[in-house]
C-alpha positions as CSV (number, residue, x, y, z in Angstrom):
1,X,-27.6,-128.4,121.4
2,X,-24.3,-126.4,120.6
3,X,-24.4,-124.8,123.8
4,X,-25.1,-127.9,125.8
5,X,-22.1,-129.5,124.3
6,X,-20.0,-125.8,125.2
7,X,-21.2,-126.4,128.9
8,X,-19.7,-130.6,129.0
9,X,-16.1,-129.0,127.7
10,X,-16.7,-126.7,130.5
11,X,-16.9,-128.8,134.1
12,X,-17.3,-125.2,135.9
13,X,-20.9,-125.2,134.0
14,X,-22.1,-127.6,135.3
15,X,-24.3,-126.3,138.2
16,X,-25.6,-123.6,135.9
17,X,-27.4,-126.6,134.3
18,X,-28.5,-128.2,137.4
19,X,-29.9,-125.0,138.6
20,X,-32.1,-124.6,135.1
21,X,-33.3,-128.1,135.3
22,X,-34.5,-127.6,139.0
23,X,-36.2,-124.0,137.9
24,X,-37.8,-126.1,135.0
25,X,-38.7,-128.4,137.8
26,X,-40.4,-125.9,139.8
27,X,-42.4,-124.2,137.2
28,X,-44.0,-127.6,136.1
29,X,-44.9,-127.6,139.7
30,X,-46.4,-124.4,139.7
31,X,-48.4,-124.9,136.5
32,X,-50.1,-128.1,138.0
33,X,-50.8,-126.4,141.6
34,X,-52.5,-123.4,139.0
35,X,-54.5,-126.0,136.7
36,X,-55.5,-127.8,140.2
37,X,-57.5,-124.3,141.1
């Protein structure tokens, strides 16, 4: 939590986070297309 509250004080952090959440995104993808096989 400390470092998400670093990254709001921050505005140029901003799409650091975006990118995580869309890598997070993508993984869940991934998993699901695996556990489908």
């Amino acid at each position: 939590m400390a470092d998400l509250i670093k990254i709001k004080k921050d505005k140029s952090f901003y799409p650091v986070i975006a990118t995580m959440a869309d890598e997070k995104i993508s993984i869940k993808k991934i998993d699901r297309s695996r556990r489908c096989q």
